[in-house]
N, C-alpha and C positions, 0 to 999 in steps of 0.2 A: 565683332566683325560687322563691317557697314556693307549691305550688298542691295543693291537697284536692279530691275527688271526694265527693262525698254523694247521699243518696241513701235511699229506702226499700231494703229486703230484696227481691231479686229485679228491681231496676229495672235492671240492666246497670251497674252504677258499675263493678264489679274489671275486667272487662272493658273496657269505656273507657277507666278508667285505665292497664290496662296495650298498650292500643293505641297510648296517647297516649305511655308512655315508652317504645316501640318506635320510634314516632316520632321523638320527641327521641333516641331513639341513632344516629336515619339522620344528624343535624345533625351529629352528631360532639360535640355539647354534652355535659360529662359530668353525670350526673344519678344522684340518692340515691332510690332507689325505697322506699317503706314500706307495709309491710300492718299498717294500726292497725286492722281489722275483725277483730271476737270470731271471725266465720268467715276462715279464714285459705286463701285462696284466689288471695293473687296473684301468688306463685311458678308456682304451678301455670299461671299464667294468663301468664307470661311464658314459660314451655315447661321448666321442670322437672316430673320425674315424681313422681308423689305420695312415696313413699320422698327423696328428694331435698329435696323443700321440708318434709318433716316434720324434718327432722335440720337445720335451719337453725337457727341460736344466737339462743335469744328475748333481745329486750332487756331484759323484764320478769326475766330470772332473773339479769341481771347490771347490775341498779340498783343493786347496791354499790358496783362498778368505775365505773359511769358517774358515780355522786353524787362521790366521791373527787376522780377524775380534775378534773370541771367546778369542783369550787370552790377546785382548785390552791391560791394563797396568799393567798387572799380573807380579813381577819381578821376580817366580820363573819361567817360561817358557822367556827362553832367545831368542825363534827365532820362526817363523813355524813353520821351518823345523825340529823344537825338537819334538813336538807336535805330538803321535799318536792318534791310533786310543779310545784311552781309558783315556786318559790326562783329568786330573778330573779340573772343575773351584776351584780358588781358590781369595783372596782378589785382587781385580780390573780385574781379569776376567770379558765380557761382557756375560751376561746372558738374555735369550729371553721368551718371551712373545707369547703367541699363536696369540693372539689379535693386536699386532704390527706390524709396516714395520719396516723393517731392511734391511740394504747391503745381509742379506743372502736370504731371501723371494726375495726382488728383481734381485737376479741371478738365484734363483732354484727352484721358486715358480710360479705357475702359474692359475690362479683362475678358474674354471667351472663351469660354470652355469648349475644348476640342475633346475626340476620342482617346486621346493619350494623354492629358497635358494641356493646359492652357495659355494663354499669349496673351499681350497687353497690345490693343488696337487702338490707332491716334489716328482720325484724317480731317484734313483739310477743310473741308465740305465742298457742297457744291456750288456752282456759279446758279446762282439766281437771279430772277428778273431785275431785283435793284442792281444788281450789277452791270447791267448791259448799259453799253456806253460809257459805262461813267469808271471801270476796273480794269484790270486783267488780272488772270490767273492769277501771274506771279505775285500778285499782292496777297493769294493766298497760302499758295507754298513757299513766301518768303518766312511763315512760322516753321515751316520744317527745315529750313537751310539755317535757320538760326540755332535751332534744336540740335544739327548735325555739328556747326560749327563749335556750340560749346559741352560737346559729346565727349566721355573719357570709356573707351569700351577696349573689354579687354580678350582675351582668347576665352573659346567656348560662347562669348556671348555675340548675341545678332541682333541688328536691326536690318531688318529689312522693308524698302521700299517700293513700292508698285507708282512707278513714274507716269507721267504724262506722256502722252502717245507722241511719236513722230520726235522730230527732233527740239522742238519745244523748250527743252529743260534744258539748251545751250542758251536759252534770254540770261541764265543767270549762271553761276558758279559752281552751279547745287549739282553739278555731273562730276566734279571733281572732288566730292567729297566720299567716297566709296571705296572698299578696298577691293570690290569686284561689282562689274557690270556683267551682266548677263542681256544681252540682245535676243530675243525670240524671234526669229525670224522665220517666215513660210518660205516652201521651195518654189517662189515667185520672183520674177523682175520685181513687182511692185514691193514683195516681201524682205527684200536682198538691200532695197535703196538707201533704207534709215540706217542699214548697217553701213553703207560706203559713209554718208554722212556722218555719224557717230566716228568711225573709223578714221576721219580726217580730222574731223575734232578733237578725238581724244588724244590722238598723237604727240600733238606740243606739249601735255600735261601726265605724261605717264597713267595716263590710266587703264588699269588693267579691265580686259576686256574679252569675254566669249561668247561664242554664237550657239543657242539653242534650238537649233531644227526642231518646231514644232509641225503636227499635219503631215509628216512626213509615211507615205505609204508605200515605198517602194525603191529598189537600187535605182532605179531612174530620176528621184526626187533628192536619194541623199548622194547621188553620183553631181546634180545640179549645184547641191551646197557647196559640195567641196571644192570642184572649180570657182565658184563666183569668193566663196568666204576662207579658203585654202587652212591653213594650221590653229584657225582662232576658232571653228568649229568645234565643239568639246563633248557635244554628246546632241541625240534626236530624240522626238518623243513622237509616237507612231499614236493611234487609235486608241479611246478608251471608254471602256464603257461603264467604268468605275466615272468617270468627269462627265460621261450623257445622262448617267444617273443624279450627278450631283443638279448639273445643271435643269434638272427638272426638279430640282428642289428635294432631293430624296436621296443622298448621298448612303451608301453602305458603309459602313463600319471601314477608315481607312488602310484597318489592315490587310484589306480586302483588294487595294489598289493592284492591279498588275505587277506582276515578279521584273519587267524589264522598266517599267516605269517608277517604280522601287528602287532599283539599278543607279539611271537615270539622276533621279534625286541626293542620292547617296554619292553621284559625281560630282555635280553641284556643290556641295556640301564640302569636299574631298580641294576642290579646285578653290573654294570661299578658303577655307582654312590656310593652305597653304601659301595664299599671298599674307598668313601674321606677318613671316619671318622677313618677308620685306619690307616692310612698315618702313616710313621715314616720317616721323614726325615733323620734323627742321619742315621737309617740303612743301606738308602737309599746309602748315602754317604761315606758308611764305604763300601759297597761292590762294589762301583766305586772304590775305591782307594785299595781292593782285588783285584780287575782285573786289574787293571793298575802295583802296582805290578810283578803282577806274568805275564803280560804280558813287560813289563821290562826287567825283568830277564831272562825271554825267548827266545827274540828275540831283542826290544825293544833297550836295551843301546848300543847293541853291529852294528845296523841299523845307528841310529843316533849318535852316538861316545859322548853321554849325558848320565851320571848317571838321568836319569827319575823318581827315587824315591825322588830326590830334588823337583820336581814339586807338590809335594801332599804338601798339606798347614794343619797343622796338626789343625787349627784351626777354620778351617771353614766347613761351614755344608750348603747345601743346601736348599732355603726353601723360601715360599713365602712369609714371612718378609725381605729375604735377598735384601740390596737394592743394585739399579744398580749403576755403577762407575761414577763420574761427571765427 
C-alpha cells in the first residue's frame, strides 16, 4: 500500500507519519519509509541523530543509478538520459518490490531500527546552497515519482511518504500515485486551506483522501473540523507527551504511546488497507502516462532532444501479476 502525509508547514504531518510507520513496524509489516519534504526531518523523527540522518544517501544525487537500473531492457527508452521524471515502465522495464534488495535500496536505502521492528529509510535530500537559483525541488522528488511509478506493492506491504508541505506536490503527478492520502490538518482557517486545495485537486483523479485532525484539544476544535472537512475527517489526535518526549530527543519505549493515540494509528492503518480492494490498475497507468504526456510536451522533449511520447508502451498496465524481466 502506497500512503502520503500532507499537509501545511508546521501542521504535524513528519511526525504523524513517522508515528504511523512506527506503527506499521509493531505489525511486523515491512514498510519503505520516504522523506520527499524540502525540510528533511523524518529521520530525525524516527530516532536518528541529526549527524546520522544528515549522512543518509539522497536519492536525488543518484538519479543516474536509479534511471539506468528502472529502464533495464525497455527498447522504447533509448538512454537515461531520455528518462524523466514521469517516464512510465513499459515491456522489460525493471520493476520493484517492497520486500526485495536491489541496486536501488542498496545506494539509497538505509534500514532503522525501531523498538519493534525496523524500516528501510530513502529521502530525497535537502535543497542546498548550489541549488538556489539554478533547481527546484521537484528535480529532487522526481527520484521518488519514478520509484513510485515503477512500484509493484502488494497487501500488507507499505510505503509511506512524508510529502512536501502545502500544496507543492500538485508541480507533478506524484499526488496521484497513492492508494491513501492522509491530510493532517489543525483546527485552523490557515490549517483547513491545503485541505480545500488538495480536495479540488484530488477530485478529477480519484484519489482517495482523509483528514487527520492533529492539535485538536477540545469539542470545540473537533466540532470546527467537522463543519469545514465534513465526512473525509477520519480520526483526531489530541496531546502527547509520548511525541514532547520524542521531540526533545528522548522518545520512551513506543509502547508507551497513548492508548487513544494507539487507536488513532490502528485507524489509519484500518482506512490504508481497505482501499486494496479498490485498486485499479488500468487507471493507475493511464494517469502515469497523463502526466508523462503533458509533462513532455511541456518541458520534457524539448530538455532531452527525445520525442518522450514514444516511451509510453501502449500496452502494458501495471500490476502485481506483471512479471519481472529475465
Amino acid at each position: 500500500m502506497k500512503i502520503a502525509f500532507v499537509g501545511k508547514g508546521g501542521s504535524g504531518k513528519t511526525t504523524l507519519s513517522s508515528l504511523f510507520i512506527r506503527h506499521l513496524a509493531t505489525t511486523g509489516a515491512p514498510v519503505v519509509a520516504i522523506d520527499a519534504d524540502i525540510n528533511q526531518h523524518l529521520g530525525v523523527a524516527l530516532g536518528l541523530d541529526e549527524a546520522e540522518a544528515a549522512a543518509l544517501p539522497a536519492m536525488g544525487d543518484r538519479l543516474p543509478l536509479i534511471k539506468d537500473y528502472l529502464r533495464g531492457s525497455n527498447p522504447r527508452i533509448t538512454s537515461a538520459e531520455t528518462m524523466i521524471k514521469t517516464t512510465p515502465p513499459g515491456e522489460g522495464s525493471r520493476l520493484l518490490r517492497v520486500r526485495e534488495n536491489n541496486p536501488i535500496y542498496d545506494a539509497c536505502a538505509r534500514e532503522v531500527q525501531l523498538d519493534d521492528g525496523a524500516v528501510r529509510l530513502m529521502v530525497t535530500g535537502p535543497f542546498t546552497d548550489a541549488d538556489l537559483g539554478v533547481a527546484c525541488y521537484h528535480s529532487k522528488t522526481g527520484a521518488v515519482e519514478l520509484y513510485l511509478n515503477h512500484l509493484v506493492d502488494g497487501r500488507d506491504e507499505y510505503v509511506v511518504v512524508d510529502m512536501t508541505a502545502g500544496s507543492d506536490s500538485f508541480a507533478s503527478g506524484m499526488f496521484t500515485r497513492f492508494d491513501m492520502t492522509f491530510l493532517v490538518a489543525e483546527p485552523t482557517r490557515k490549517g483547513i486551506s491545503v485541505y480545500r486545495q488538495y480536495k479540488e485537486y484530488a477530485r478529477d483523479f480519484g484519489v482517495a483522501l482523509r483528514v487527520v485532525g492533529n492539535k485538536v484539544q477540545g469539542q470545540d476544535d473537533l466540532d470546527f473540523l467537522r463543519a469545514e472537512v465534513g465526512d473525509d475527517l477520519l480520526v483526531t489526535v489530541g496531546h502527547s507527551d509520548w511525541v514532547r518526549a520524542m521531540e526533545k530527543g528522548r522518545p520512551p519505549r513506543f509502547a508507551l504511546l497513548e492508548d487513544t493515540n494507539r487507536r488513532a494509528l490502528r485507524t489509519l492503518q484500518d482506512a490504508a488497507d481497505a482501499t486494496y480492494e479498490q485498486r485499479d490498475w488500468q487507471r493507475y497507468t493511464q494517469q502515469m502516462v497523463h502526466f508523462h504526456l503533458k509533462n513532455a510536451a511541456s518541458w520534457g522533449n524539448e530538455r532531452t532532444g527525445a520525442d518522450l511520447a514514444a516511451q509510453v508502451d501502449p500496452g502494458f498496465v501495471l500490476g502485481e501479476g506483471v512479471a519481472a524481466p529475465a
